[in-house]
C-alpha positions as CSV (number, residue, x, y, z in Angstrom):
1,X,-6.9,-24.0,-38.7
2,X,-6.3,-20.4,-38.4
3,X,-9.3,-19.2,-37.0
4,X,-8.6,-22.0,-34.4
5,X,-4.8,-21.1,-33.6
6,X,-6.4,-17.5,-33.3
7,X,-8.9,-18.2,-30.6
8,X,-6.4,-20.8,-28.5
9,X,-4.0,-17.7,-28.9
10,X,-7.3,-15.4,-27.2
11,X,-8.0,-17.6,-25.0
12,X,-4.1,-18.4,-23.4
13,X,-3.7,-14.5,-23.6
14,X,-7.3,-13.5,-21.9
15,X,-6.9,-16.1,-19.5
16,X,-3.3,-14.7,-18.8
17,X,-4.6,-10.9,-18.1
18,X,-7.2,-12.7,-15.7
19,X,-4.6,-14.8,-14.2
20,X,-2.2,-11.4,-13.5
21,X,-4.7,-9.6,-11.7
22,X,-5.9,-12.8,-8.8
23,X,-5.7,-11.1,-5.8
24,X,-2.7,-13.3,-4.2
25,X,-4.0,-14.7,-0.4
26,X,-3.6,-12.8,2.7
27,X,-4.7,-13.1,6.1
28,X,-7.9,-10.8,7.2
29,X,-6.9,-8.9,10.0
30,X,-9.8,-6.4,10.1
31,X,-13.7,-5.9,9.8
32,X,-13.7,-1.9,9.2
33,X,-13.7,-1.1,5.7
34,X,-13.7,2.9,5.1
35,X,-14.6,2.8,1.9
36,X,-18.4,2.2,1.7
37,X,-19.3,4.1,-1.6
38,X,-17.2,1.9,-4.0
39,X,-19.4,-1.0,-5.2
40,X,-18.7,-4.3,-6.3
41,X,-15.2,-4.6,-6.4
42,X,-12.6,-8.0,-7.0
43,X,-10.1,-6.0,-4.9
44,X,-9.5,-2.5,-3.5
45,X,-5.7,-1.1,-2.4
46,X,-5.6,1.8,-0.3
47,X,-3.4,4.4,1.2
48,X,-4.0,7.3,3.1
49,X,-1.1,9.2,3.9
50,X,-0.7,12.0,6.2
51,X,2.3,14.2,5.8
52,X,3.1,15.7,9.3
53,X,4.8,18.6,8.1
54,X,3.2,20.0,4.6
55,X,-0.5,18.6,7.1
56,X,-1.8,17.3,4.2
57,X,-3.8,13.8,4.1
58,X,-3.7,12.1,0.6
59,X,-5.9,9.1,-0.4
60,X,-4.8,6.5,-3.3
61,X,-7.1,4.1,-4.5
62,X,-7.1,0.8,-7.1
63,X,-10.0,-0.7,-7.5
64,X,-9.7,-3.9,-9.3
65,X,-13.7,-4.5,-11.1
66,X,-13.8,-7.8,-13.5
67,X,-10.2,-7.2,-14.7
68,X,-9.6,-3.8,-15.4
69,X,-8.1,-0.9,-12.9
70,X,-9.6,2.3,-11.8
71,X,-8.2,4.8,-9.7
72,X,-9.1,7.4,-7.3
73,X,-7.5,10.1,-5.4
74,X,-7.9,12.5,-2.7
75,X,-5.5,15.5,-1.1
76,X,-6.8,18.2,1.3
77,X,-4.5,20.5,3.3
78,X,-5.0,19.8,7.0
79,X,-4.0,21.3,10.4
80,X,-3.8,18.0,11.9
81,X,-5.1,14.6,10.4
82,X,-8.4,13.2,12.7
83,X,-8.1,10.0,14.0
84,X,-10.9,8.0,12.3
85,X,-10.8,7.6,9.1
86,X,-13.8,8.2,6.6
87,X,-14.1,8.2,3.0
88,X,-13.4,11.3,1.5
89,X,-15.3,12.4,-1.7
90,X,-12.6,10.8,-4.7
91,X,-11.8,12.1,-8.1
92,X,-11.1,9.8,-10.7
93,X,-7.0,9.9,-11.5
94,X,-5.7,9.6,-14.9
95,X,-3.9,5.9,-15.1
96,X,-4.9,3.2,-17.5
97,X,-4.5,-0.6,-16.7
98,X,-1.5,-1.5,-17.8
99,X,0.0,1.6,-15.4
100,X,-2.3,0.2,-12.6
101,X,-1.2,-3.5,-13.5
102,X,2.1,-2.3,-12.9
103,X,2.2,-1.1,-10.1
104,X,0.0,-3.6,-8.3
105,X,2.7,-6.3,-10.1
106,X,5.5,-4.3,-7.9
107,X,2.9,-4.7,-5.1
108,X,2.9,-7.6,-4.8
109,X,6.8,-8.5,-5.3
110,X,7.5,-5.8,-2.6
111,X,5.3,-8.4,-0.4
112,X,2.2,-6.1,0.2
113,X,0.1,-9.3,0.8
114,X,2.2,-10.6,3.5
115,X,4.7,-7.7,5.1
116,X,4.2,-6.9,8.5
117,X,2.7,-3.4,10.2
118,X,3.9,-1.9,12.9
119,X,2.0,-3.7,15.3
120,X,4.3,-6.5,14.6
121,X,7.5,-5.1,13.4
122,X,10.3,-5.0,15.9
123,X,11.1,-1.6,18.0
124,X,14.1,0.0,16.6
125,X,14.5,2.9,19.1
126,X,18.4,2.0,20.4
127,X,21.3,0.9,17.7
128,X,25.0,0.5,18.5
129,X,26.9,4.1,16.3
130,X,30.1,5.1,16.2
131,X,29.4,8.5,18.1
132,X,32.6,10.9,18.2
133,X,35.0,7.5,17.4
134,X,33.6,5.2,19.9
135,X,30.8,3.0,20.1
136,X,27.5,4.1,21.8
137,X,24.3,3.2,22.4
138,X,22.3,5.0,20.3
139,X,18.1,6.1,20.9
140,X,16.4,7.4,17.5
141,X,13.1,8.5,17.5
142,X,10.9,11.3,15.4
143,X,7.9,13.2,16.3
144,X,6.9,14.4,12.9
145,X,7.0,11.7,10.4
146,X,4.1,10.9,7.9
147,X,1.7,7.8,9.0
148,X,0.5,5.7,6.5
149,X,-2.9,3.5,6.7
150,X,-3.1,0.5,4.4
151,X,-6.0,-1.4,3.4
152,X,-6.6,-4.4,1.1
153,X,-10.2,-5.2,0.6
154,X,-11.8,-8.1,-1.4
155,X,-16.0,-8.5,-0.9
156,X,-14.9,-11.3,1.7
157,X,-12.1,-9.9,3.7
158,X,-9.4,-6.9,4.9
159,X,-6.3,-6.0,5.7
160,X,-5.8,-3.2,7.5
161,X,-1.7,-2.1,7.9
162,X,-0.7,0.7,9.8
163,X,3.2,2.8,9.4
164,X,4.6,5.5,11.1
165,X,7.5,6.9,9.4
166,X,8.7,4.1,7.2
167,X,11.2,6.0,6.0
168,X,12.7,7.2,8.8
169,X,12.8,3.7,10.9
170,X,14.3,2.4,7.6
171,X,17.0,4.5,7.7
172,X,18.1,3.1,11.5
173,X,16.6,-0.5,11.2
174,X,18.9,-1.4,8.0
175,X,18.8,-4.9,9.3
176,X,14.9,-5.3,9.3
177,X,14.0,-5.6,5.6
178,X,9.8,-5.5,6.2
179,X,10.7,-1.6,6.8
180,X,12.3,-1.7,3.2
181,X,9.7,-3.4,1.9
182,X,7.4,-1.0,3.4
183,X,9.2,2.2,2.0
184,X,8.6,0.4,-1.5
185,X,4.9,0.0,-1.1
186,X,4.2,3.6,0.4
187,X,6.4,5.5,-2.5
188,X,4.6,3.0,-5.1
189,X,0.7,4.1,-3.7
190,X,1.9,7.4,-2.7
């Protein structure tokens, strides 16, 4: 009876490791996958981030392969980041599962499967301020925030998500909470 309350018990908790790692479903919104080197994958997160003032481009990747987590990384100082974007050549970044499981679990309840990009995020150049005691209308804008590209990959489909400044537009769209949700993401695959 043992032996058999042990193996239900390896079974429940296997199946339960499995069972936190299913990619959740997300529309495909994109056939270009960058990241043609990294073989048979369940799922792949990436971000490239470009940091307009320090000009350095940073790539973070998880790649999910039959239920464990690797990551890889990539910085280079830059005088401006180039407009396509192709795979640099990754190191492998010290982080074990359970970190990786982590932070795809935050992923995921920050809505990285279904948040909008700004394609599709609302403009949020003019807000109503309180400018010298009264009310004005209000234009903020920013000409050297850090771009993020996002990608989630799965053999079948991709996501491709695309932010400029996140941070900043958060700051003056306090009513839009995507743009929160999208500050979230970027600091967790920074």
């Amino acid at each position: 009876m043992k032996k058999l309350l042990l193996f239900i018990g390896y079974v429940f908790i296997t199946c339960s490791v499995y069972a936190q790692v299913a990619s959740p479903k997300f529309k495909s919104n994109s056939s270009d996958n960058p990241f043609t080197t990294i073989k048979n994958y369940d799922l792949l997160i990436a971000c490239r981030a470009y940091d307009n003032v320090a000009h350095s481009i940073t790539f973070n990747v998880m790649v999910l392969k039959n239920g464990h987590w690797h990551k890889l990384t990539y910085k280079q100082n830059v005088s401006s980041a180039p407009l396509s974007v192709t795979e640099p050549p990754f190191k492998d970044a010290a982080a074990t599962d359970a970190q990786c499981q982590s932070v795809y679990n935050s992923l995921v309840a920050d809505k990285l499967f279904s948040v909008n990009d700004d394609s599709n995020l609302p403009k949020c150049n003019e807000n109503t301020e309180k400018v010298d005691g009264t009310e004005q209308k209000v234009s903020h804008s920013t000409e050297d925030g850090s771009e993020y590209r996002l990608w989630l990959i799965t053999p079948s489909k991709t996501r491709y998500l695309y932010y400029y400044a996140p941070e900043f537009f958060a700051n003056y769209c306090p009513d839009n909470k995507d743009r929160k949700e999208v500050v979230k993401i970027v600091g967790l695959l920074k």
